[in-house]
matplotlib code that plots the C-alpha trace (Angstrom):
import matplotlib.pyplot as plt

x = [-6.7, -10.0, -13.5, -16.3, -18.0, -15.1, -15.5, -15.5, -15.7, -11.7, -10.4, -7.7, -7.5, -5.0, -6.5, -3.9, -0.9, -3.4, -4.5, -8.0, -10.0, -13.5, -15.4, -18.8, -20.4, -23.4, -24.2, -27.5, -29.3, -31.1, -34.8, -33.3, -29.6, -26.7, -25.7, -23.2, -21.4, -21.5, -18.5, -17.5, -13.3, -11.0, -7.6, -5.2, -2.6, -5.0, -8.0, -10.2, -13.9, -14.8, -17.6, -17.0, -18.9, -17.9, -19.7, -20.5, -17.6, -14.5, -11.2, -9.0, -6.1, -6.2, -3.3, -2.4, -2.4, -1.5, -2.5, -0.1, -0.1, 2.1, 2.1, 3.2, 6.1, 6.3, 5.8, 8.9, 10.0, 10.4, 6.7, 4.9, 7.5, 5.7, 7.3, 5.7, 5.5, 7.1, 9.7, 10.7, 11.2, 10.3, 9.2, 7.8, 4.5, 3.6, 0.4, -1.4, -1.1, -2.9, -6.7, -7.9, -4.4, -5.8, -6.8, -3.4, -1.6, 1.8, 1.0, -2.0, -1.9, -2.7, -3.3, -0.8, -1.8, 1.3, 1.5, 2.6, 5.5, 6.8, 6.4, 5.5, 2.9, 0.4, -1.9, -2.7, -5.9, -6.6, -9.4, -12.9, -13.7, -10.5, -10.5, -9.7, -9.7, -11.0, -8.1, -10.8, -13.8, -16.7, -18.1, -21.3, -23.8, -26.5, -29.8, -27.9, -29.2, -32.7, -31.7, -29.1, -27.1, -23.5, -20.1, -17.3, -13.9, -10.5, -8.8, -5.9, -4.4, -5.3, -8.3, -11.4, -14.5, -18.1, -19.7, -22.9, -22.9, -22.8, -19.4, -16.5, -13.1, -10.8, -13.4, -12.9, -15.2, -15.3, -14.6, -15.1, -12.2, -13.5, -15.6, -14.7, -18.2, -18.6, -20.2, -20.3, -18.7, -16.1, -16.6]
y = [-26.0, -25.5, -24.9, -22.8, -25.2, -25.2, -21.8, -20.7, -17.3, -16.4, -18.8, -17.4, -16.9, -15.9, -14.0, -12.5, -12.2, -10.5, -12.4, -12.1, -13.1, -14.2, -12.3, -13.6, -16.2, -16.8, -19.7, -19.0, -21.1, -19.2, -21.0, -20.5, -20.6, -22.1, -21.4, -18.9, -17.8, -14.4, -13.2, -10.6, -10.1, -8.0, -7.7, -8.4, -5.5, -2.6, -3.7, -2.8, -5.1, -5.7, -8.3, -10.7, -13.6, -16.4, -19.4, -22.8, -25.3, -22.6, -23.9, -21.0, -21.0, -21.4, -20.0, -22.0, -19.3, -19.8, -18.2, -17.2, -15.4, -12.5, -10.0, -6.5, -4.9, -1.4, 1.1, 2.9, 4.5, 1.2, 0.0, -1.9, -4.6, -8.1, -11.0, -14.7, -16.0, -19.2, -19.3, -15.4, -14.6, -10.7, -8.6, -5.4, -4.3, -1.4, 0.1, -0.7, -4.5, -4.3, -4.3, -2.0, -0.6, 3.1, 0.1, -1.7, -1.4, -2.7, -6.8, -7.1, -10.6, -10.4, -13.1, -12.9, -14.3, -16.0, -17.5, -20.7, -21.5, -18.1, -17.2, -13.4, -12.2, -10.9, -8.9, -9.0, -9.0, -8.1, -9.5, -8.8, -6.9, -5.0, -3.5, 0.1, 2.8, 6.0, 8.8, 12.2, 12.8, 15.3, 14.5, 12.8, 14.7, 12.8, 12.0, 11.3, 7.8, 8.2, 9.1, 7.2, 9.8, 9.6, 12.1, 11.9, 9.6, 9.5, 6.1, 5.1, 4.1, 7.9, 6.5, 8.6, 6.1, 7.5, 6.4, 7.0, 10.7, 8.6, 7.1, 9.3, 9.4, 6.4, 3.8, 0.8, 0.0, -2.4, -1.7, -3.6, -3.1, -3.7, -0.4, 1.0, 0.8, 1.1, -2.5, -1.9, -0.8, -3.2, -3.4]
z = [60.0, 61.5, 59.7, 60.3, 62.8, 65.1, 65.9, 69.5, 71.3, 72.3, 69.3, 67.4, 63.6, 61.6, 58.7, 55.8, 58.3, 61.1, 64.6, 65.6, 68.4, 68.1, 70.2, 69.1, 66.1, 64.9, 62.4, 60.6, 58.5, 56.1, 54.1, 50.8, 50.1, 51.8, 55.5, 56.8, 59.7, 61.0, 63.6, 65.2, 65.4, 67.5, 66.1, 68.8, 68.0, 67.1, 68.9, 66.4, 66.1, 62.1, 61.4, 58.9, 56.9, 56.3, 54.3, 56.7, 56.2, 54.9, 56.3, 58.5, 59.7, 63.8, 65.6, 69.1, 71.8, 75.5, 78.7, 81.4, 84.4, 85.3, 87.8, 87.1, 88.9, 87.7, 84.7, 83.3, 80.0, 78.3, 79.2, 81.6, 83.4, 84.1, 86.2, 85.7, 89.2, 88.6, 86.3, 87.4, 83.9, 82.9, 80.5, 79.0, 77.0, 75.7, 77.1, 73.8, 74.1, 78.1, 78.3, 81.1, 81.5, 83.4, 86.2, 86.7, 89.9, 91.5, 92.4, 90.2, 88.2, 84.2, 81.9, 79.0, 75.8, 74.5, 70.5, 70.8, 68.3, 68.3, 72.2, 71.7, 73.3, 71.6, 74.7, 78.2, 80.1, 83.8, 85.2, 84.9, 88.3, 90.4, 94.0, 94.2, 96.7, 96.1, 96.2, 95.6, 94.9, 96.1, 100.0, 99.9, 101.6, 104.0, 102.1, 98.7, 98.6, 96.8, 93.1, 91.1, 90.3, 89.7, 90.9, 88.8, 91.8, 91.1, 92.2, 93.3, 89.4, 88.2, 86.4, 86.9, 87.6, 88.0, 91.3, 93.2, 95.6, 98.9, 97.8, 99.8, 99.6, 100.8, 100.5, 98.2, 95.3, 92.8, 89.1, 86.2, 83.7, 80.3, 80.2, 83.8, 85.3, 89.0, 90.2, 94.6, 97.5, 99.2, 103.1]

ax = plt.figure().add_subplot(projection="3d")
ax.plot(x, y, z, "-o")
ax.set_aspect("equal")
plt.show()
């Protein structure tokens, strides 16, 4: 059991049979009355944010969650296949369960989020910022530099990105994979 002021961003609660993930807290100490604790939660199998108060010092109940690495292998009609690189072991997610899925390609490494005592794994994260190559997208045309306009690209994943006009097709740019924002070119 953990209290209020053990809370953490990424801790893991189990509230009423649901896992959440703390995505942000806030304790505030009001002039009159006693303090609370504001949060922000993501439910880890519909993804959904709620905020919730909670009143400084209520026990919850923490759920023990490890991180491991896998790399996916391919995409068939049972889900998306991930090996773990040591032990070799595999297994399938549905797309539902994968932040940033639309970005995930053949040999990328995800973080798994594993529940401790019962070993299922509750989602999977890529990592913040991925290299992709453009597949199509409208030619730049010279002089497109001086407004910050953005063309609609297609990468390599089938995920449409929006990048600047002087980007062309079969350069590499970076993405960022939690709202699939165009960050730079990759020389």
């Amino acid at each position: 059991m953990a209290t209020t002021a053990d809370f953490r961003n990424g801790m893991c609660l189990d509230i009423d049979g649901n896992y959440f993930f703390i995505v942000e807290f806030l304790h505030v100490k009001p002039g009159k009355g006693p303090a609370f604790v504001r949060t922000k939660l993501k439910n880890v199998t519909t993804g959904r944010v709620l905020d919730k108060t909670w009143n400084a010092g209520v026990k919850v109940e923490e759920v023990r969650i490890e991180r491991r690495p896998y790399q996916f292998l391919y995409k068939d009609e049972m889900g998306y296949n991930f090996m773990h690189p040591e032990t070799f072991e595999q297994i399938s997610l549905p797309g539902e369960s994968i932040d940033g899925v639309r970005f995930l390609k053949e040999g990328d490494m995800v973080e798994a989020m594993v529940h401790a005592e019962s070993e299922t794994i509750l989602t999977c994260e890529l990592p913040a910022h991925v290299i992709l190559e453009i597949t199509y997208t409208e030619p730049g045309v010279k002089g497109d530099t001086a407004t910050n306009t953005l063309k609609p690209a297609t990468v390599e994943t089938g995920a449409e990105v929006r990048v600047p006009l002087f980007i062309n097709t079969g350069e590499k740019i970076e993405v960022d994979t939690r709202d699939g924002s165009y960050i730079g070119r990759v020389k």
